[in-house]
N, C-alpha and C positions, 0 to 999 in steps of 0.2 A: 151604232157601230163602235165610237168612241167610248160608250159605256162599259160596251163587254171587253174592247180590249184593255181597258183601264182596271177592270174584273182580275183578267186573266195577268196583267201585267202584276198587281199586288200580290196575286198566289205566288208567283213563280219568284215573285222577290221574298217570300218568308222561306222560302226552299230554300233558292239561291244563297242567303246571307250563311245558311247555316253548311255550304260546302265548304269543303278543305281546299288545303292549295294542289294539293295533286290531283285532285279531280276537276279544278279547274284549267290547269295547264294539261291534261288529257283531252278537254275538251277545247281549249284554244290549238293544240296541235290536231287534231281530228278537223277543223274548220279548214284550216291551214292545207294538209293534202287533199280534203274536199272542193276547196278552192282553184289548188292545182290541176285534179282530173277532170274538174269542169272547164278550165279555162275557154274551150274552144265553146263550147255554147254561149258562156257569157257573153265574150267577144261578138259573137254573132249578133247575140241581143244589144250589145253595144253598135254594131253598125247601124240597127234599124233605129236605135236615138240618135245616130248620127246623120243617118240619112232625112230622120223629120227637121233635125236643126237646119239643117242645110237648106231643106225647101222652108221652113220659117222664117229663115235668113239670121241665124245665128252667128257671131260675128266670130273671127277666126279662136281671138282669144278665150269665150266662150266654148267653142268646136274643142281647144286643146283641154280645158278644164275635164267637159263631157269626156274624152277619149279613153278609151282602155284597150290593149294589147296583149299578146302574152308577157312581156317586158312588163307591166307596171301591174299586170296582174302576178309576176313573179317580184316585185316589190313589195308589192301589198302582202303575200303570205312570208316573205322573209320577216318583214314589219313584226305580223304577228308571232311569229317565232321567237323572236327579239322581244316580246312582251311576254310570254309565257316563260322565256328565262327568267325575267326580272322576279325581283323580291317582293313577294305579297305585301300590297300596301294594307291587308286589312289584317285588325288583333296586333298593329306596334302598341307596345307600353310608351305614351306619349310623355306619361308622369308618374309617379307614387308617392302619396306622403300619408302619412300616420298622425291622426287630430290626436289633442291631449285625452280625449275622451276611450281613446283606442279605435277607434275604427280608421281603418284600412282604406286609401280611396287611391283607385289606379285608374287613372282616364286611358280610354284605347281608341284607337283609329277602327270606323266600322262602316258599312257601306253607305251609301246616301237614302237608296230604295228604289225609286222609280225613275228613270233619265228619260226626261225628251229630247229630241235633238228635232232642230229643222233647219233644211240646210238645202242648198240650191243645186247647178248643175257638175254635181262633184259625187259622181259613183263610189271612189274610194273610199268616200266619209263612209257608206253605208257598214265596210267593212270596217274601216279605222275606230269608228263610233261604239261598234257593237265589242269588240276585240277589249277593248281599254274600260268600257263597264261591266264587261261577263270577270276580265282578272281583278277588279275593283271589288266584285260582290253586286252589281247593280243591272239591275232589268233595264232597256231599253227601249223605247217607241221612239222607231223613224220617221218622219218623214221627209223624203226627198221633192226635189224642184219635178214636176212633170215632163222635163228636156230628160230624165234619166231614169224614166220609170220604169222601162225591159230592164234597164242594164240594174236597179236597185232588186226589182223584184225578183232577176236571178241570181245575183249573189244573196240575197237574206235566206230564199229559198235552200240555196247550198247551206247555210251557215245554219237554216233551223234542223236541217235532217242531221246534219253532222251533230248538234247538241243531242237531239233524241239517241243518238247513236250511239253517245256517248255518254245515257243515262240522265243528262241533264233538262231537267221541262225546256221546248220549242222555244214558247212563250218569253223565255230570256231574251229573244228578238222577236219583235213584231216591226214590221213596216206598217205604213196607211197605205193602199191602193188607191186610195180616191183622191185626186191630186185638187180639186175641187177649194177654193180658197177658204170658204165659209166652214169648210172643217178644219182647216187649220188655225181659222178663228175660237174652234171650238176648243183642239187642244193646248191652245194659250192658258183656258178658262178651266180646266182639269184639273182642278187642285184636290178633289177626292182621291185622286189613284195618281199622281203626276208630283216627284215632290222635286221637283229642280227641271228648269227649260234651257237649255242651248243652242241659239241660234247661230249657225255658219252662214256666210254669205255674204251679199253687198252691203251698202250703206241702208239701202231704201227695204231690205227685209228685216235689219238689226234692230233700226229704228223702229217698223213695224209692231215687232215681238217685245220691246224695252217698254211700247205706249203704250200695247194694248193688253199687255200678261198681266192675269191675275196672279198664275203660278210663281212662284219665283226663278230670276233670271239670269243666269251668270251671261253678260255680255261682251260674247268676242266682236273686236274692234273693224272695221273697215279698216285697211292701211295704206293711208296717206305716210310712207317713208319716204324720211331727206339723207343726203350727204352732204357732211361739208366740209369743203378743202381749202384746208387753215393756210394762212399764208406759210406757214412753216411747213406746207403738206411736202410730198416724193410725189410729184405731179405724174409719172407713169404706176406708180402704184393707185394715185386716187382715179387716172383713168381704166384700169384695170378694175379696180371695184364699183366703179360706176356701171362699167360695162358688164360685168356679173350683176349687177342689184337691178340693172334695169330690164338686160336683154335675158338671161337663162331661163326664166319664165316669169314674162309681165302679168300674165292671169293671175297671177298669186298674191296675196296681201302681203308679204313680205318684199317685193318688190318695189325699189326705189320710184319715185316719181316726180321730185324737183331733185336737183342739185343746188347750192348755195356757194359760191368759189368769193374768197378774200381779194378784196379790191388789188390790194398789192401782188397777188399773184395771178389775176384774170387774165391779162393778156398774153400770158406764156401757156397758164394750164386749160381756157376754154379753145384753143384750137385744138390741142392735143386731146382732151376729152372727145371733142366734136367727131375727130377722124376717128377715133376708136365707135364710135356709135353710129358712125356712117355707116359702118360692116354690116349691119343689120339695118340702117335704114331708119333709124329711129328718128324722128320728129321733133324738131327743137322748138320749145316756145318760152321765147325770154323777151326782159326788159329792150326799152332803146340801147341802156350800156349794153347787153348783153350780145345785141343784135350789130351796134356798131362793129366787134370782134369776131363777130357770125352773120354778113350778110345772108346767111339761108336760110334762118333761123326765124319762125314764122312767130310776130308782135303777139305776145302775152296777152290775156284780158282779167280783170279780177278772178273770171271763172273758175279761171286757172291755178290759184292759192289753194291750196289745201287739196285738189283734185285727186281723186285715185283714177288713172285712166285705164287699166288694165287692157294697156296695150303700148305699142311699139312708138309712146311719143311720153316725153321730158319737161318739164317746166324748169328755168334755170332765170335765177338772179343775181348779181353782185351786192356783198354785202361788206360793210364798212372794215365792221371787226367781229371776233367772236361774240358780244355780247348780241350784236344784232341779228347774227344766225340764230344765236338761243332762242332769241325773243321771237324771232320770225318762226322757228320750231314750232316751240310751247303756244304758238298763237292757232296755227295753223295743222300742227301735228294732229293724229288719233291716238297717240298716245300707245303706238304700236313699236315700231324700230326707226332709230335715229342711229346716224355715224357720223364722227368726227376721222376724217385724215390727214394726221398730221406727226412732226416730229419731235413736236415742242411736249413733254409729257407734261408739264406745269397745264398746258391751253388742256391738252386731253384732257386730266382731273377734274379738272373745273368744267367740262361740255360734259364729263361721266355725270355727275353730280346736280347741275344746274336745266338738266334738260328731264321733261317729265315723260317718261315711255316707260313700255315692259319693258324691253330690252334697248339699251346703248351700246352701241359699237365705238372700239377704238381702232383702226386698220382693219378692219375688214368690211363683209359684205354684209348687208340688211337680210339677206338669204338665207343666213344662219338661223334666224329664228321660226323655230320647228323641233315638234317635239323628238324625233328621230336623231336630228344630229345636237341636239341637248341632251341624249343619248335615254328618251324617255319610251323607246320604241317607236311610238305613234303616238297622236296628242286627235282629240275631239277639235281645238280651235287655238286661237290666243286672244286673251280675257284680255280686255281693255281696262277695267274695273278694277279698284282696290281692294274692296270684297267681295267671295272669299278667296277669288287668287288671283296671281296677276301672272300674265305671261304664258306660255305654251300649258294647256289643259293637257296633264299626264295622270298617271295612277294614282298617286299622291294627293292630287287636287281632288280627284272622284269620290274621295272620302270623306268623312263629317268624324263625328268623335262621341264617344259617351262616358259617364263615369259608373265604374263598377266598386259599387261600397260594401266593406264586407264587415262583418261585425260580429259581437257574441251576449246581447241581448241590450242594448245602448236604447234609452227612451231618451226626447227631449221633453 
């Protein structure tokens, strides 16, 4: 099964590469009100993945990732709209130069070829995934978590008729049906028809697909994100972006999961944090210091360093000075989103610089990072990895490069 779609997926990408940009963004808007006049079966199909999570006992945080509505099914085709505007990442002139010899050499940005994605109980990706490698130039094979296999296999479904509709091979999406684990072992090991793997998800899939791919792996990060409120912080503002990074949606890897507050200002700003995060209920787990200032605040255990809980609980510690935040970061971060709040800009430069993530924040939320409001449309993941890209996977990153040499009879 993996054979032939691996078959089908390399034709459709010698086609693919060689479309224009208006026939691509024809058929990224053709997906888009395909998406819209479906919406109400998908949704339907979405209930009954939500109806099995629920008897599996899927946990809330889990339920909201899974969900879809007409509301985030009218984000999701605004998404792609917003991507079909953008500027063809493929055919930029990345360079030119002219050897003494004469020949002509211009390197250009050109599609990758074959994209896998694997990625858990997040429907959206099916669409987001496909969207961002069809305007790249690149064929895509899904596979989703089996918690969202209605809700995948009816939007790919909408998105493959809209592409034939649109003159474009189906084949540009394929999903896997078989949710079956030992075929996703398979398509790890595809490096005949599969030239690049992307795994979306938790800590325990990332890891999986980094240990066991043959293919190669651009790997987006589990996120473990901090805050930390410098003793020079606006203690209602660092409460205000706590309570964005942590509570707007905990399912998310851009969501906050420790705080880190400056000894010199703990015992003004951890009440105040505290009651802002009481509103939703959120779960305190901190040190003795932290707990002396927070008797409700349920005793930390190591576990707790570095955890991503993706849900409605916080790990929080007092720390001496900046440098100890950093260090506590860089120890314990994924290398995702970090924020410093504060109003000292000398402390800020030095936490911009000195802390290792995709993204560093100065006053604001961890929430920010996504390819949407980096204004990339929609993004595949966020790379944890220094090559070959770090930070929200957008159109840009989807690309590889070749050089095109041109010449008028040069032997070496």
């Amino acid at each position: 099964m993996l054979e032939e779609i691996g078959q089908r997926a390399k034709a459709a990408s010698r086609v693919l590469a060689c479309v224009g940009t208006e026939e691509k963004n024809s058929a990224l808007l053709a997906i888009a009100d395909a998406l819209d006049s479906e919406a109400a079966w998908i949704v339907s199909e979405n209930e009954k993945d939500l109806a099995a999570g629920r008897e599996n006992g899927l946990s809330e945080a889990l339920l909201d990732r899974l969900a879809l509505n007409k509301e985030r099914i009218a984000g999701i085709t605004d998404s792609i709209r917003r991507v079909a505007s953008l500027p063809d990442p493929v055919g930029r002139i990345l360079s030119e130069t002219e050897r003494p010899n004469g020949l002509r050499l211009t390197k250009v940005s050109v599609p990758i070829g074959v994209i896998a994605v694997i990625y858990e109980a997040r429907p959206n990706v099916t669409a987001d995934a496909a969207v961002l490698c069809l305007k790249s130039g690149n064929v895509v094979i899904l596979r989703g978590g089996k918690e969202a296999i209605r809700s995948n296999i009816a939007i790919s479904e909408v998105m493959r008729r809209a592409l034939a509709g649109a003159g474009l091979p189906a084949d540009c999406v394929q999903l896997i049906h078989d949710t079956d684990r030992a075929v996703t072992q398979e398509l790890m090991r595809l490096k005949k028809y599969v030239d690049v793997l992307i795994p979306r998800g938790g800590a325990g899939l990332i890891r999986a697909v980094v240990e066991q791919a043959t293919v190669p792996v651009i790997e987006t990060g589990a996120g473990t994100c901090h805050v930390y409120v410098d003793r020079a912080a606006n203690i209602e503002m660092a409460a205000e972006i706590i309570y964005n990074a942590k509570t707007s949606r905990p399912s998310v890897c851009n969501a906050a999961e420790c705080m880190l507050v400056h000894r010199a200002v703990a015992a003004q700003a951890l009440p105040v944090i505290a009651a802002r995060l009481a509103e939703r209920h959120v779960e305190i787990r901190g040190t003795d210091e932290v707990r002396q200032l927070l008797p409700a605040a349920v005793p930390a255990t190591e576990d707790d360093w570095g955890k991503e809980y993706n849900d409605y609980i916080m790990a929080a510690r007092i720390v001496a000075d900046e440098e100890e935040a950093i260090s506590y970061i860089n120890r314990y971060g994924t290398g995702h989103s970090e924020c410093i709040v504060t109003e000292d800009t000398a402390a800020a430069e030095h936490f911009l610089r000195a802390v290792d993530a995709a993204a560093v924040y100065h006053n604001a939320s961890t929430r920010f990072t996504d390819g949407g409001e980096f204004g990339m449309g929609a993004e595949i993941g966020i790379s944890t990895q220094k090559l070959h890209v770090r930070g929200p996977i957008g159109l840009e990153e989807l690309t590889s490069m070749k050089y095109i040499v041109r010449g008028n009879g040069q032997v070496r």
